[in-house]
FINU-275378 format. One record per residue: residue number from 1; residue in three letters; chain; x, y, z of N, C-alpha, C, O in turn. Coordinates in steps of 0.02 Angstrom, whole numbers, plus 50000, padded with zeros to 5 digits. Layout:
N
+------+------+-------+-------+-------+-------+-------+-------+-------+-------+-------+-------+-------+-------+-------+
: resi : resn : chain :   n_x :   n_y :   n_z :  ca_x :  ca_y :  ca_z :   c_x :   c_y :   c_z :   o_x :   o_y :   o_z :
+------+------+-------+-------+-------+-------+-------+-------+-------+-------+-------+-------+-------+-------+-------+
:  NUM :  ALA :     A :     X :     Y :     Z :     X :     Y :     Z :     X :     Y :     Z :     X :     Y :     Z :
...
+------+------+-------+-------+-------+-------+-------+-------+-------+-------+-------+-------+-------+-------+-------+
***
This chain:
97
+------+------+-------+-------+-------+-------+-------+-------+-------+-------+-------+-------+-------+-------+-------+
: resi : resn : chain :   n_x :   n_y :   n_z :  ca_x :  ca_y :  ca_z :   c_x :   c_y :   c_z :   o_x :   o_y :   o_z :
+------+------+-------+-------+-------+-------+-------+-------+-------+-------+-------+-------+-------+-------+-------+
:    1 :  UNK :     A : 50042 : 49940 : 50000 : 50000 : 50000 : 50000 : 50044 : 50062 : 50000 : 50052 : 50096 : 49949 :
:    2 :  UNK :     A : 50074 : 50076 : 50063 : 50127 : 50121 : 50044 : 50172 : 50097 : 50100 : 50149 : 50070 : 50150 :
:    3 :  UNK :     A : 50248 : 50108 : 50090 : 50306 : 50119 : 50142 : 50277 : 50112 : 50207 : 50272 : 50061 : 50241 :
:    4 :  UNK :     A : 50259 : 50174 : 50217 : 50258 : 50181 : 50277 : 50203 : 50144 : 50334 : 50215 : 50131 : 50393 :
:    5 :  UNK :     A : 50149 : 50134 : 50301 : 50088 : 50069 : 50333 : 50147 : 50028 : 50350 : 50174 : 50039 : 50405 :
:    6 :  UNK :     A : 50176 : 49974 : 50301 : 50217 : 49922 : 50306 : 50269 : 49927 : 50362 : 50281 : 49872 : 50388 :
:    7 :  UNK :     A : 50302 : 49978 : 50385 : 50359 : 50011 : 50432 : 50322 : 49990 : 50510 : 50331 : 49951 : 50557 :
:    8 :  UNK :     A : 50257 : 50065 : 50482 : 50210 : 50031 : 50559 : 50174 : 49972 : 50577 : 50165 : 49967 : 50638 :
:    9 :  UNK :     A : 50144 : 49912 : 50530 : 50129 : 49869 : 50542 : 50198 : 49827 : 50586 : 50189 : 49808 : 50644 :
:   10 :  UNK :     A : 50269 : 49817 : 50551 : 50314 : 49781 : 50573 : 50327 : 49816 : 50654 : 50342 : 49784 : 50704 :
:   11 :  UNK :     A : 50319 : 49876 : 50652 : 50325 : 49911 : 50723 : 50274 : 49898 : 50772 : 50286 : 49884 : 50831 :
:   12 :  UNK :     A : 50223 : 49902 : 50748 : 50156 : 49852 : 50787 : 50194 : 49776 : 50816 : 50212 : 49754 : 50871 :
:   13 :  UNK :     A : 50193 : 49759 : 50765 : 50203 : 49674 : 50788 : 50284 : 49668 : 50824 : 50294 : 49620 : 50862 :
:   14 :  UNK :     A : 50323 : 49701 : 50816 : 50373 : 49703 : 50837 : 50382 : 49732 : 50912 : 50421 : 49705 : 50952 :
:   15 :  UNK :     A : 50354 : 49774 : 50925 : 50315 : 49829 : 50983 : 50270 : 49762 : 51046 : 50281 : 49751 : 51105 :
:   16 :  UNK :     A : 50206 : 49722 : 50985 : 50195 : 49646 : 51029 : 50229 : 49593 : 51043 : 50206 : 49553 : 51083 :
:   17 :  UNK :     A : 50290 : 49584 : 51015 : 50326 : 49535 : 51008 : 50366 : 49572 : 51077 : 50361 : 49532 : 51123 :
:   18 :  UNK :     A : 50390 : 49611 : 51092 : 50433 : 49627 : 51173 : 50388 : 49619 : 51210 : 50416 : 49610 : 51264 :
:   19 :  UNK :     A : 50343 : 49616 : 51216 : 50264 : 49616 : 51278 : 50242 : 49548 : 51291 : 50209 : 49527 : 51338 :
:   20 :  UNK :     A : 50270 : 49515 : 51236 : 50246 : 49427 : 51237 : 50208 : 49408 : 51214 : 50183 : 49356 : 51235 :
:   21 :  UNK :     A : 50174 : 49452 : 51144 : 50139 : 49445 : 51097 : 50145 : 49425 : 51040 : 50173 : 49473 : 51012 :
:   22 :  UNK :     A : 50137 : 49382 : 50999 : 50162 : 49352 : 50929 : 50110 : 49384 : 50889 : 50055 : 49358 : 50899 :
:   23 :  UNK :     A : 50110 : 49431 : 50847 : 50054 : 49443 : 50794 : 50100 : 49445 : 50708 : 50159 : 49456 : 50691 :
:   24 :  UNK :     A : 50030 : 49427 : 50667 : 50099 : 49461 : 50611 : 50076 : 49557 : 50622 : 50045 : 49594 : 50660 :
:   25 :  UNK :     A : 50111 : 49559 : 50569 : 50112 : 49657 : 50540 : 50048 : 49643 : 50528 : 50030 : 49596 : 50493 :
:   26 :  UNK :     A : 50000 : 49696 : 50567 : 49944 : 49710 : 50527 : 49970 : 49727 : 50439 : 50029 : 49729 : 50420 :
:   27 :  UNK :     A : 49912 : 49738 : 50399 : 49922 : 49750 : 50346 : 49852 : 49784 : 50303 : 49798 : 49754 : 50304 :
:   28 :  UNK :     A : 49860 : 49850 : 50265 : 49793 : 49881 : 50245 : 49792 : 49850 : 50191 : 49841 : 49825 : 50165 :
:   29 :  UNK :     A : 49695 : 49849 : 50154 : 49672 : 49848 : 50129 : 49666 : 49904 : 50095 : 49632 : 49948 : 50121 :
:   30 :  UNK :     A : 49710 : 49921 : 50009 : 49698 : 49988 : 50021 : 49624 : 50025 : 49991 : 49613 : 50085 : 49990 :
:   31 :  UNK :     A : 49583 : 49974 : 49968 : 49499 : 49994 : 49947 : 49488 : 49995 : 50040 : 49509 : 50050 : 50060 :
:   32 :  UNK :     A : 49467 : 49960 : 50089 : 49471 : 49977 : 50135 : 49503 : 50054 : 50179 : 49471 : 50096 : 50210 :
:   33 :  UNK :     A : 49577 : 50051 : 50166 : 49606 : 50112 : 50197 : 49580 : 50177 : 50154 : 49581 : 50229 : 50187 :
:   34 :  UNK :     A : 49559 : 50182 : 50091 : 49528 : 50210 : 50062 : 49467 : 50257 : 50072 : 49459 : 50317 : 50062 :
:   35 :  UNK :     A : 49433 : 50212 : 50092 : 49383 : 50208 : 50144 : 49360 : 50240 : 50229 : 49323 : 50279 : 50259 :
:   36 :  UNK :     A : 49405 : 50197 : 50235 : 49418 : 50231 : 50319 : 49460 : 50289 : 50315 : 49481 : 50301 : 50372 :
:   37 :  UNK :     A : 49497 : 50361 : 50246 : 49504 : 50427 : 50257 : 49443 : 50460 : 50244 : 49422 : 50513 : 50267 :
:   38 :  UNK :     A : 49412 : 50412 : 50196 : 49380 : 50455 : 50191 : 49308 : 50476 : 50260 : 49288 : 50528 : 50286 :
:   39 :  UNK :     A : 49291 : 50405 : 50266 : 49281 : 50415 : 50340 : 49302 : 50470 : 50393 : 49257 : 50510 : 50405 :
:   40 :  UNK :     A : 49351 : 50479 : 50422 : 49417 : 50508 : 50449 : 49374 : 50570 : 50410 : 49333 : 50597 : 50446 :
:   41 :  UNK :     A : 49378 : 50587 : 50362 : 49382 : 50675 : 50335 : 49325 : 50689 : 50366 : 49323 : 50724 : 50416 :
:   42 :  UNK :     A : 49261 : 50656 : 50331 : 49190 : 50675 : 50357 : 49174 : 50687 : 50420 : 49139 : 50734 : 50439 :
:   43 :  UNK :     A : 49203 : 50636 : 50463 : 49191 : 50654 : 50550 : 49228 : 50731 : 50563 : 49206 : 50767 : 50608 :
:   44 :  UNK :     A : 49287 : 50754 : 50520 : 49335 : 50791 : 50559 : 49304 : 50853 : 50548 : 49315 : 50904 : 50580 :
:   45 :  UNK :     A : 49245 : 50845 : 50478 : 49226 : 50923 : 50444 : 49117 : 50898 : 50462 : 49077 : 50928 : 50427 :
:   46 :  UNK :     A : 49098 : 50859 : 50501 : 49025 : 50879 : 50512 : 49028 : 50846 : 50592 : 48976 : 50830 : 50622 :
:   47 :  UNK :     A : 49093 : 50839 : 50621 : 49092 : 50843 : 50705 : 49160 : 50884 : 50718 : 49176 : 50928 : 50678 :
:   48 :  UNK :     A : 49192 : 50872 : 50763 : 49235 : 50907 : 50783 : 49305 : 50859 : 50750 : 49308 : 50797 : 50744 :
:   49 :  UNK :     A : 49346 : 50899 : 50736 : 49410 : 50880 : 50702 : 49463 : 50817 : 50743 : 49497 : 50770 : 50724 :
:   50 :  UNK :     A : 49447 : 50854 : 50820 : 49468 : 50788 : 50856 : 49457 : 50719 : 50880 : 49483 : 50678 : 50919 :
:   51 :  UNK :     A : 49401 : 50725 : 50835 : 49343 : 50668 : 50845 : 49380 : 50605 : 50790 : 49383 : 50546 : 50807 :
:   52 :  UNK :     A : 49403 : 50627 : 50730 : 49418 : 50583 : 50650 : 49455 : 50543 : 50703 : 49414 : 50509 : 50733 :
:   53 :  UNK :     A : 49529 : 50531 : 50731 : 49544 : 50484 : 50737 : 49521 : 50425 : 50788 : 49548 : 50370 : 50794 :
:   54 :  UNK :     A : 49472 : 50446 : 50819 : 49467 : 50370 : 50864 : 49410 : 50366 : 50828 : 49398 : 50308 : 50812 :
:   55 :  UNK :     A : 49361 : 50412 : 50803 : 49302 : 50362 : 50755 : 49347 : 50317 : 50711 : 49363 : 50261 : 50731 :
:   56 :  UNK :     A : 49368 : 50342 : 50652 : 49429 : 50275 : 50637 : 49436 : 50226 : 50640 : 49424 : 50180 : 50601 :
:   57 :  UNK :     A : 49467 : 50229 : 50717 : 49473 : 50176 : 50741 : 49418 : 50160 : 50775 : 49422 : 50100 : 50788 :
:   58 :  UNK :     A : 49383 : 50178 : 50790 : 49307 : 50113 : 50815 : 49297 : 50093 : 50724 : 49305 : 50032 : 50717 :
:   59 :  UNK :     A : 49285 : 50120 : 50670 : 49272 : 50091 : 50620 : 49302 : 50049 : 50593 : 49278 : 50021 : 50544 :
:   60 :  UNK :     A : 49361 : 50033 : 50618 : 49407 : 49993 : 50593 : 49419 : 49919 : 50620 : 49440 : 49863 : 50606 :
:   61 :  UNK :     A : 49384 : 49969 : 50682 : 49381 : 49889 : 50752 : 49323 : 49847 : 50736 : 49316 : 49786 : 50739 :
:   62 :  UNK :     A : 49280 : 49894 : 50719 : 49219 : 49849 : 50686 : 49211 : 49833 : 50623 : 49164 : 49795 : 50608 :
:   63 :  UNK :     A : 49241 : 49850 : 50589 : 49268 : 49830 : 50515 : 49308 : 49755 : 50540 : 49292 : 49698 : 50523 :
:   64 :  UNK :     A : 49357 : 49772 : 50578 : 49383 : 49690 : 50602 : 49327 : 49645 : 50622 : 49310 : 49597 : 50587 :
:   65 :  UNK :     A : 49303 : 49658 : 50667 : 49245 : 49620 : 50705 : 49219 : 49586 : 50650 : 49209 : 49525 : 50647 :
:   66 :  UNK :     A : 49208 : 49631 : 50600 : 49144 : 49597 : 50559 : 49176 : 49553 : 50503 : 49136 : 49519 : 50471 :
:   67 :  UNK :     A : 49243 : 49549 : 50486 : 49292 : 49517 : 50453 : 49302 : 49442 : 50480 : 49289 : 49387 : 50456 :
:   68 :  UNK :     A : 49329 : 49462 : 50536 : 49324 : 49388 : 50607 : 49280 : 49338 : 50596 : 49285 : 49277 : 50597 :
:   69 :  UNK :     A : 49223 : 49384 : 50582 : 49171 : 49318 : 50576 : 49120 : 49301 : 50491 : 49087 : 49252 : 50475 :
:   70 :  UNK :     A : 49132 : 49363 : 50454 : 49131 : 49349 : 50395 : 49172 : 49395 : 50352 : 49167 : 49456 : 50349 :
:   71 :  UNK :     A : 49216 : 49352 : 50317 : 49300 : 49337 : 50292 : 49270 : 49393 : 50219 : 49287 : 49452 : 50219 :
:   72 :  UNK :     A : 49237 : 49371 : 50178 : 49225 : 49401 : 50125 : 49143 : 49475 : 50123 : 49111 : 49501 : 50077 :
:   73 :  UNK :     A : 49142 : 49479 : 50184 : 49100 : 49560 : 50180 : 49131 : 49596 : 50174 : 49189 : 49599 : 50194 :
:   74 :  UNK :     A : 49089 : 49652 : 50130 : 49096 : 49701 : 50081 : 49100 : 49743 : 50150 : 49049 : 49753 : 50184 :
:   75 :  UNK :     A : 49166 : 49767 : 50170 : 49174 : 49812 : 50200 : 49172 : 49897 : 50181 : 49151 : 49945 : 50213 :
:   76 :  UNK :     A : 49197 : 49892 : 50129 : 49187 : 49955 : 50097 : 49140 : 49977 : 50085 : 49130 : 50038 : 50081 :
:   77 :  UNK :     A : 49089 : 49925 : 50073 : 49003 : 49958 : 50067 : 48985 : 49978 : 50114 : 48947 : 50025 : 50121 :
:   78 :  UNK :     A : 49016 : 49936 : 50166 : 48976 : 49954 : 50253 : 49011 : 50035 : 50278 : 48986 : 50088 : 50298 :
:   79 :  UNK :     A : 49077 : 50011 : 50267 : 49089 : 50091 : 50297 : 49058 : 50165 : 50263 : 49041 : 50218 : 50289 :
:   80 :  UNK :     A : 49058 : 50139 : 50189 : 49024 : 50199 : 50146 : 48956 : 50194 : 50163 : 48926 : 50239 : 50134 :
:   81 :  UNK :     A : 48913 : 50154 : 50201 : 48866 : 50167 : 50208 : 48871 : 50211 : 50284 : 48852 : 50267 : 50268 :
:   82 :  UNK :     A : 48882 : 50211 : 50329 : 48878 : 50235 : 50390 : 48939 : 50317 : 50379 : 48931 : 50362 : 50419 :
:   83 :  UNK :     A : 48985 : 50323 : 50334 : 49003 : 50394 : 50334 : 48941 : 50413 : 50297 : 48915 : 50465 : 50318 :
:   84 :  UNK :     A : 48906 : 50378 : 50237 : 48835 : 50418 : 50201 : 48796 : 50454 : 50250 : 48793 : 50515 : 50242 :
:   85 :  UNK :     A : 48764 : 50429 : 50300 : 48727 : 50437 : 50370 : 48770 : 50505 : 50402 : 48736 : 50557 : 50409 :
:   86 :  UNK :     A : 48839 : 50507 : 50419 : 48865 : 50564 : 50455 : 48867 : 50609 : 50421 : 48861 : 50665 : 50446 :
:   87 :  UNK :     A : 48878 : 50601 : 50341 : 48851 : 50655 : 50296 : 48803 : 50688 : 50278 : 48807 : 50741 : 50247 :
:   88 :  UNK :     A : 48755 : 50661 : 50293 : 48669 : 50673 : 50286 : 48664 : 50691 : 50365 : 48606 : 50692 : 50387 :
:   89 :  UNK :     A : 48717 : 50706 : 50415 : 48684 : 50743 : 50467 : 48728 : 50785 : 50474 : 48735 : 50808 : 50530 :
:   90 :  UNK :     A : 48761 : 50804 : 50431 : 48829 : 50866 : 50430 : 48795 : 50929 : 50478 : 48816 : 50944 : 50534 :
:   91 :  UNK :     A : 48715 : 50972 : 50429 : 48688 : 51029 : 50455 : 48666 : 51014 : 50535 : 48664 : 51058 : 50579 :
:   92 :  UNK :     A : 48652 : 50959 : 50544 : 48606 : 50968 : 50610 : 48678 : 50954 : 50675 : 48676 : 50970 : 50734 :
:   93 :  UNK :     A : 48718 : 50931 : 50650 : 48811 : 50924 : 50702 : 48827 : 50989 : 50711 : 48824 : 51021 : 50764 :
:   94 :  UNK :     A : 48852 : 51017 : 50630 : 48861 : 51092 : 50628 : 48806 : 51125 : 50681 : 48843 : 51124 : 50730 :
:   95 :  UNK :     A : 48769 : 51143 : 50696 : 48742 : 51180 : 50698 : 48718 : 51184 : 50794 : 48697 : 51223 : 50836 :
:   96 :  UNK :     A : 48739 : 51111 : 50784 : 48757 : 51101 : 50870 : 48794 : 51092 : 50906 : 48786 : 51046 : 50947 :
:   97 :  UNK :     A : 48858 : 51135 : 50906 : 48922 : 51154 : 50911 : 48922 : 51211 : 50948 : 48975 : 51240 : 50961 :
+------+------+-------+-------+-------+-------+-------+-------+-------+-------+-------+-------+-------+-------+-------+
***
């Protein structure tokens, strides 16, 4: 995907591997990671900007979750469906700030 994913995945697993953790390198999907910026943008511009990275990551955690137990769902549909939803409530976030 790019360099630098690959750097931090090995730093992940390498990071678990001193703790007594064996994982491999995570590794992105990049129609997935794709996905989850654009995610990431929408939260940062119709909630608050410091909000994009741990939504993210809950989307990502449940993007796993739902992988775990079925291998071939269309994740990308799912996440584009639920940033669609935070987009279609951009005015009423905005506006309650």
């Amino acid at each position: 995907m790019n360099p630098f994913f690959d750097e931090a995945g090995a730093l992940l697993a390498s990071a678990a591997q001193e703790r007594g953790v064996t994982i491999d390198p995570p590794k992105l999907d990049p129609k997935i990671a794709d996905e989850l910026l654009e995610f990431s943008r929408v939260v940062a511009h119709t909630r608050e900007r410091r909000f994009a990275p741990l939504s993210t990551y809950m989307a990502g955690i449940a993007a796993g979750s739902i992988l775990a137990k079925q291998p071939q769902f269309d994740v990308v549909a799912y996440l584009k469906a639920v940033r669609d939803v935070l987009e279609t409530q951009e005015g009423s976030a905005s506006s309650s700030r």
